[in-house]
N, CA and C atoms as an extended XYZ file, in Angstrom:
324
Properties=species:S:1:pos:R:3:atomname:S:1:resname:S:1:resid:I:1 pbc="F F F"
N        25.966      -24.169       22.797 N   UNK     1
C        25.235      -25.147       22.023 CA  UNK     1
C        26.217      -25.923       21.150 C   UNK     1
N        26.226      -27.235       21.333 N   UNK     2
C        26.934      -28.284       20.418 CA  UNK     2
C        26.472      -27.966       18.751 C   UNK     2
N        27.681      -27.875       18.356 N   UNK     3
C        27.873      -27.973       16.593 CA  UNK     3
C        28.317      -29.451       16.222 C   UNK     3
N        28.211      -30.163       17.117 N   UNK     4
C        28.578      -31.530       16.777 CA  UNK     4
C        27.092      -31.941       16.009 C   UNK     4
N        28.154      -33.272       15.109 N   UNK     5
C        26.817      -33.782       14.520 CA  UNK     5
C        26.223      -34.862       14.843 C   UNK     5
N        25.063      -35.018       15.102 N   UNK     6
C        24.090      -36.016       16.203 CA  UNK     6
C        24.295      -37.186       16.117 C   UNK     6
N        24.055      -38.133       16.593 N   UNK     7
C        24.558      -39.929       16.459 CA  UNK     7
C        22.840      -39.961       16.115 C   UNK     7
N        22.967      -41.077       15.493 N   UNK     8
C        21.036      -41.582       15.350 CA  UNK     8
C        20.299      -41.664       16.501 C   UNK     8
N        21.030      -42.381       17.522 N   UNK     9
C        20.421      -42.848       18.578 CA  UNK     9
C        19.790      -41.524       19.486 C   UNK     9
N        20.305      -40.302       19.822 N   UNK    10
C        20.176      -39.129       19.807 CA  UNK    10
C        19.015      -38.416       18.848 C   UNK    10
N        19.084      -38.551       17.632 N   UNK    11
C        18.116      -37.835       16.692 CA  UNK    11
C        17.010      -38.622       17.240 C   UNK    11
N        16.648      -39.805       17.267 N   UNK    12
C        15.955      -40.583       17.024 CA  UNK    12
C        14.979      -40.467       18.518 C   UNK    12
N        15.564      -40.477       19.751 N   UNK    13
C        14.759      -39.711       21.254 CA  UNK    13
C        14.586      -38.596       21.001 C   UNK    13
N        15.245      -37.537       20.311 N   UNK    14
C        14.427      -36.357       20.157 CA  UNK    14
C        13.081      -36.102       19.500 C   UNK    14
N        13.350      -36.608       18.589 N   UNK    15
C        12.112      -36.822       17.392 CA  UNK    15
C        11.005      -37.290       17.972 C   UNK    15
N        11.165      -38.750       19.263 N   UNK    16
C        10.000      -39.397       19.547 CA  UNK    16
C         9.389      -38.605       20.339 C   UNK    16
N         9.393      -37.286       21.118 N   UNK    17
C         8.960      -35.810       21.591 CA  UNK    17
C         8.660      -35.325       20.470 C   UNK    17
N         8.868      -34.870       19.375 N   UNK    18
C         8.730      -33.274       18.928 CA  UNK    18
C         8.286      -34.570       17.455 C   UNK    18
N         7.283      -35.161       17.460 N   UNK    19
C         6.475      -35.892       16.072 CA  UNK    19
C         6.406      -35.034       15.105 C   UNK    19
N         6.051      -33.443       15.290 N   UNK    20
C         5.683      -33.212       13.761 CA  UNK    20
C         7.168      -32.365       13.377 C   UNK    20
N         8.264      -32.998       14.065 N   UNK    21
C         9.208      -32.748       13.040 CA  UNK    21
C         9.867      -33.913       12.367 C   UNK    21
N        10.331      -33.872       11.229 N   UNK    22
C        10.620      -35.272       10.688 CA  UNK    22
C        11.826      -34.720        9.721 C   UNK    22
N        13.127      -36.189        9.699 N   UNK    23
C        13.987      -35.733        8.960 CA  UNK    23
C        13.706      -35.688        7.749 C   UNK    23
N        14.775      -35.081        6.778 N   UNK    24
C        14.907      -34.902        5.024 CA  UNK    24
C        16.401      -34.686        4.472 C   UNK    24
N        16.289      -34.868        3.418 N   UNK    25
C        17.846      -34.733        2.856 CA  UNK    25
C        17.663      -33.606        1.454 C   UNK    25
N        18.376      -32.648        1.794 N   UNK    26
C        18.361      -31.630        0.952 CA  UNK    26
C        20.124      -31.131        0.802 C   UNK    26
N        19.848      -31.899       -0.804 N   UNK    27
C        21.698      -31.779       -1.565 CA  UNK    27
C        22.623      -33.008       -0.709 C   UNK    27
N        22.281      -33.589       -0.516 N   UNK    28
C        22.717      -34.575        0.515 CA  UNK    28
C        23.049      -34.302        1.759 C   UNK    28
N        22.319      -33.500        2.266 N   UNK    29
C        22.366      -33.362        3.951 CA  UNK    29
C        21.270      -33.498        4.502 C   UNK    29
N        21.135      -33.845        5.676 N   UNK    30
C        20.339      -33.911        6.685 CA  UNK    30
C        20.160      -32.899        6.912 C   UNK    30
N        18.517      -32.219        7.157 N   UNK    31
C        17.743      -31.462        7.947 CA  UNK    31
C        16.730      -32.008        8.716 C   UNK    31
N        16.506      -31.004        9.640 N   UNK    32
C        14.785      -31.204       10.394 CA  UNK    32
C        13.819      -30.578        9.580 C   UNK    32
N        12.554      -30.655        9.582 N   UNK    33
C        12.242      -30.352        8.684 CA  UNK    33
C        10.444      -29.943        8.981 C   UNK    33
N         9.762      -29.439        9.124 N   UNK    34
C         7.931      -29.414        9.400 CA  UNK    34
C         7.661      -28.264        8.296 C   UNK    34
N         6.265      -28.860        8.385 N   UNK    35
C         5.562      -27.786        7.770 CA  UNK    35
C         4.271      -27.768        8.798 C   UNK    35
N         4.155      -26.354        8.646 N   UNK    36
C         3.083      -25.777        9.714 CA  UNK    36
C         1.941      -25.243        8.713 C   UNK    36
N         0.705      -25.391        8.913 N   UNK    37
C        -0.800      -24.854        8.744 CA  UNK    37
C        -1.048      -24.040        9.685 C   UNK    37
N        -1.266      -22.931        9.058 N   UNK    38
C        -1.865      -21.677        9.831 CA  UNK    38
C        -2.902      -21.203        9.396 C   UNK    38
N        -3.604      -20.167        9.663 N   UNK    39
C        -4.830      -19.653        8.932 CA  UNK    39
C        -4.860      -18.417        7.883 C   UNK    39
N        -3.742      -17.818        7.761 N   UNK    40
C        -3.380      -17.329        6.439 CA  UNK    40
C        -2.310      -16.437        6.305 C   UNK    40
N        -2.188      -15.687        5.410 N   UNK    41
C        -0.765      -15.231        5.024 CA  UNK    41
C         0.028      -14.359        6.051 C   UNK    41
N        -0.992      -13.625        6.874 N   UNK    42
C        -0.088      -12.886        8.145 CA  UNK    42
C         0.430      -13.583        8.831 C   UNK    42
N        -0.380      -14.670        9.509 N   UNK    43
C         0.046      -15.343       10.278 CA  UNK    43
C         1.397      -16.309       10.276 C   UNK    43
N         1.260      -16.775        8.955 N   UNK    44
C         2.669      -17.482        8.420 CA  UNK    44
C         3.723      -16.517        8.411 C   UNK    44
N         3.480      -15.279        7.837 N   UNK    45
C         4.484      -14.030        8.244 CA  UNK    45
C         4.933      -13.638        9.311 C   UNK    45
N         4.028      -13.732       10.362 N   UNK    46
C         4.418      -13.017       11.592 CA  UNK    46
C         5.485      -14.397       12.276 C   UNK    46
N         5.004      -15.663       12.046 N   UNK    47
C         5.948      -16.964       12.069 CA  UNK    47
C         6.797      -16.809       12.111 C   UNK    47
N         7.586      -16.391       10.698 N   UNK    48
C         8.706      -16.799       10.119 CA  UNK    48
C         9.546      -15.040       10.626 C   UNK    48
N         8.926      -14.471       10.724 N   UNK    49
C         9.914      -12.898       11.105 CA  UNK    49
C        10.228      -13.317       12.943 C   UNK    49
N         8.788      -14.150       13.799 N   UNK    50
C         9.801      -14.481       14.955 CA  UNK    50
C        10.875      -15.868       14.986 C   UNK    50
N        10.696      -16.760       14.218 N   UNK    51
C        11.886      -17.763       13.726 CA  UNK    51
C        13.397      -16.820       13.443 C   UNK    51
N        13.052      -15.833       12.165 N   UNK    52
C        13.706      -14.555       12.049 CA  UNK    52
C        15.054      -14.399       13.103 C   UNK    52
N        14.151      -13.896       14.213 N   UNK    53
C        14.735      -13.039       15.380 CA  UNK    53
C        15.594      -14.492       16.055 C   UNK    53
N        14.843      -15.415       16.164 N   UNK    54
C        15.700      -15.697       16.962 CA  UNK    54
C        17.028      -17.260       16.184 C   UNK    54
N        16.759      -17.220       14.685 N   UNK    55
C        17.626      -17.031       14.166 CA  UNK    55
C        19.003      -15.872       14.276 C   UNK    55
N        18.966      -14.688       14.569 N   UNK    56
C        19.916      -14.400       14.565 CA  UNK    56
C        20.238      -14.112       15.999 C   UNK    56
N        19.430      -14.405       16.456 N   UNK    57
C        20.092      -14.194       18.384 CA  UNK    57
C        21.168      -15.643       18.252 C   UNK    57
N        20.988      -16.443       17.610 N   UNK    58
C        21.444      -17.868       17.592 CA  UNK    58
C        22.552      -17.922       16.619 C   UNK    58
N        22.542      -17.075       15.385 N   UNK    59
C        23.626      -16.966       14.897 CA  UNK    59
C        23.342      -18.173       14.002 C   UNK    59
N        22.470      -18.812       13.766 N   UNK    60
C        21.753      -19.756       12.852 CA  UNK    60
C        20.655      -19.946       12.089 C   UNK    60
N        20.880      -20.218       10.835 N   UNK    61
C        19.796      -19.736       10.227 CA  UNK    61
C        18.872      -20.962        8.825 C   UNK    61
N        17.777      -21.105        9.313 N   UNK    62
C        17.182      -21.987        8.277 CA  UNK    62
C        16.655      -21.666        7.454 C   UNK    62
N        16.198      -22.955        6.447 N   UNK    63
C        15.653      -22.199        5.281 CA  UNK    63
C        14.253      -22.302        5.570 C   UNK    63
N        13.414      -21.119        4.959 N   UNK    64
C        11.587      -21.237        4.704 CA  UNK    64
C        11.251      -20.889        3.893 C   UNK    64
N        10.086      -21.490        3.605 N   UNK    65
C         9.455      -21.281        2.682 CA  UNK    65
C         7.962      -21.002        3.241 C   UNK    65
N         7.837      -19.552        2.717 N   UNK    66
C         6.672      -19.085        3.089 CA  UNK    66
C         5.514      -18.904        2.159 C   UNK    66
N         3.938      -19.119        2.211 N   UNK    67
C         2.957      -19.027        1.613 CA  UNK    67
C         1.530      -18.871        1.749 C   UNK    67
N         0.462      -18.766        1.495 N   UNK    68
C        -0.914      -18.490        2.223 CA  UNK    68
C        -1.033      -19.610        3.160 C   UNK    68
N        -1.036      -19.501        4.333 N   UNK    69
C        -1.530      -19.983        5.218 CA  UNK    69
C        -0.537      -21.649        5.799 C   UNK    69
N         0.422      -21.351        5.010 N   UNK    70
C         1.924      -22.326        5.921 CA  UNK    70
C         3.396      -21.668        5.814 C   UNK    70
N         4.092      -22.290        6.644 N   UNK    71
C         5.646      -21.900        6.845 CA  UNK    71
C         5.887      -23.583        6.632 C   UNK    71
N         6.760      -23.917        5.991 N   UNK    72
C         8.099      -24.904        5.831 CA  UNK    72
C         9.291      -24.271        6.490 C   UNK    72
N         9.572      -25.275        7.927 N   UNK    73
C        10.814      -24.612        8.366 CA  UNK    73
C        12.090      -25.786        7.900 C   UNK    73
N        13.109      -25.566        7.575 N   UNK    74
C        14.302      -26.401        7.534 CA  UNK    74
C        15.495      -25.996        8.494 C   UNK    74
N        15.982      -26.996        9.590 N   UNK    75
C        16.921      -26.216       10.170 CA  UNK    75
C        17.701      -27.388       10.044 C   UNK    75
N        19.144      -27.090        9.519 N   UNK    76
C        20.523      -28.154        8.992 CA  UNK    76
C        21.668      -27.818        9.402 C   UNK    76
N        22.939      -27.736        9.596 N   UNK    77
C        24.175      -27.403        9.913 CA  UNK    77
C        25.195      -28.171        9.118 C   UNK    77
N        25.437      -27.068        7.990 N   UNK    78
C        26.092      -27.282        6.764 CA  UNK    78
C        27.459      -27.403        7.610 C   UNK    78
N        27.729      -26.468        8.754 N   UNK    79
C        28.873      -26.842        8.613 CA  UNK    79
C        29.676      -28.482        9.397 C   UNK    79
N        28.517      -29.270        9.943 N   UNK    80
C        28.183      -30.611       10.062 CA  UNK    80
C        28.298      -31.694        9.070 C   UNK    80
N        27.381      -30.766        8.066 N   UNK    81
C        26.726      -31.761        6.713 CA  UNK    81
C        25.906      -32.563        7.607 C   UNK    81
N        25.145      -31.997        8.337 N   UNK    82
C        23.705      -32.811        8.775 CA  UNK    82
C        23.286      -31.687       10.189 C   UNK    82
N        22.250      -33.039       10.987 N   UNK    83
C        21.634      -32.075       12.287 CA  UNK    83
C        22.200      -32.229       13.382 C   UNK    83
N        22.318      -30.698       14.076 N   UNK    84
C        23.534      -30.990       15.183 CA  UNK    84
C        22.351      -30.789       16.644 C   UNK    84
N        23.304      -30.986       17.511 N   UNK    85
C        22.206      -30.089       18.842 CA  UNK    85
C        21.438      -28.713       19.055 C   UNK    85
N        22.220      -27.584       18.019 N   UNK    86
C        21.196      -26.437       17.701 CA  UNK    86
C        20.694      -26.381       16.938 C   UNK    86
N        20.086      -27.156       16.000 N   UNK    87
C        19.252      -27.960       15.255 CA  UNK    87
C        17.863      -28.026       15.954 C   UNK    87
N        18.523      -28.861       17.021 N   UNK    88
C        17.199      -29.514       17.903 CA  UNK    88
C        16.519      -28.367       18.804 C   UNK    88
N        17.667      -27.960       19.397 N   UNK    89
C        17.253      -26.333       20.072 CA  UNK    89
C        16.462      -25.776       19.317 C   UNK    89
N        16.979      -25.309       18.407 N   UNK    90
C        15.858      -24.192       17.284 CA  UNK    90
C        14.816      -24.885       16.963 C   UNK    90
N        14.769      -25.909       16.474 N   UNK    91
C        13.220      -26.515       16.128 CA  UNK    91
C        12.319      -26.663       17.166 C   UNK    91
N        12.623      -26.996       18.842 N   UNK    92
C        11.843      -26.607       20.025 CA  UNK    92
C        11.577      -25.041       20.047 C   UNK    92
N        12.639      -23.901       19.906 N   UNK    93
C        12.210      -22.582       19.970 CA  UNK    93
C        11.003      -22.295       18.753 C   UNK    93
N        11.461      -22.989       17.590 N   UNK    94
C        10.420      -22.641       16.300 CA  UNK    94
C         8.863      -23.149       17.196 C   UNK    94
N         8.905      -24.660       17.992 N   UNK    95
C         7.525      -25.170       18.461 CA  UNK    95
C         7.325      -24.069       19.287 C   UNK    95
N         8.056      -23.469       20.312 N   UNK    96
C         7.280      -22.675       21.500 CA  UNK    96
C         6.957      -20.806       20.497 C   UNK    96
N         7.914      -20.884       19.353 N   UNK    97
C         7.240      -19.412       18.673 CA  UNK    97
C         5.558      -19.688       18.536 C   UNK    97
N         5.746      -21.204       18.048 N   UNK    98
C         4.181      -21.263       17.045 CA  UNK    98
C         2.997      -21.655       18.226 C   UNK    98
N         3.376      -22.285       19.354 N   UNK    99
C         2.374      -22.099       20.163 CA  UNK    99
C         1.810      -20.874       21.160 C   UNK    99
N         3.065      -19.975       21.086 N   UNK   100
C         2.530      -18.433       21.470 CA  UNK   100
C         1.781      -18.012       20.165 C   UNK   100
N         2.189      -18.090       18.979 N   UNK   101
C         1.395      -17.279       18.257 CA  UNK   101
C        -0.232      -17.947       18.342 C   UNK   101
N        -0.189      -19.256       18.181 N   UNK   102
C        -1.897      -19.896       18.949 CA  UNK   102
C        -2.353      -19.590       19.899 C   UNK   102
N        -1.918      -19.306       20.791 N   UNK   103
C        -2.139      -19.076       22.064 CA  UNK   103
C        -2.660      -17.842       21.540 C   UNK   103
N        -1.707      -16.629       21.089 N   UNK   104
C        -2.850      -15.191       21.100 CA  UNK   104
C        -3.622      -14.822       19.980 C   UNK   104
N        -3.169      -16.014       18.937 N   UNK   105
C        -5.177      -15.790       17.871 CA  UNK   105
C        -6.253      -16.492       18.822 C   UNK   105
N        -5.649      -17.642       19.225 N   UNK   106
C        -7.289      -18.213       20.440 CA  UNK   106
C        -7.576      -16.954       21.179 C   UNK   106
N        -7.196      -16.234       21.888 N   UNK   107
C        -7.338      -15.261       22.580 CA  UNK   107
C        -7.863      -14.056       22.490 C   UNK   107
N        -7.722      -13.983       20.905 N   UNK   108
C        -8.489      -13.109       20.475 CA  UNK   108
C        -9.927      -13.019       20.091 C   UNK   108
């Protein structure tokens, strides 16, 4: 996975796929950035412990902020000073965590 840091033109086709992530600047860097609605505090928990995992399978790690019934994910690459290509990776793995976890509350 590229640690390079993204050209606009790049951020900017990714983004027009993956809408509910949107950039931000935190300390003057670039992150990706969503906040997710869930239906309450487990669920945002069980979220952020599989983000967790595969944070460290990745060896990368964002910030969250967790609370009744949302996760705020931030994923940045300080050592960039902005968003690189595993950036973009992880924020697709964060989308396919959160649509398995929908997938098995519908199911239930």
């Amino acid at each position: 996975m590229s640690h390079d840091l993204l050209n606009e033109q790049e951020l900017n086709e990714w983004l027009q796929e993956h809408s509910d992530w949107q950039v931000t600047e935190k300390e003057g860097v670039q992150g990706l950035y969503r906040h997710i609605g869930l239906s309450d505090f487990s669920c945002a928990m069980h979220l952020a412990n599989q983000i967790a995992v595969l944070a460290e399978q990745q060896d990368h790690h964002p910030e969250l902020t967790l609370g009744w019934g949302k996760l705020e994910v931030l994923w940045t690459s300080h050592d960039v000073k902005g968003i690189s290509r595993r950036d973009l990776t992880l924020a697709a793995m964060t989308d396919r965590a959160l649509q398995e976890l929908r997938r098995r509350i519908n199911a239930a």
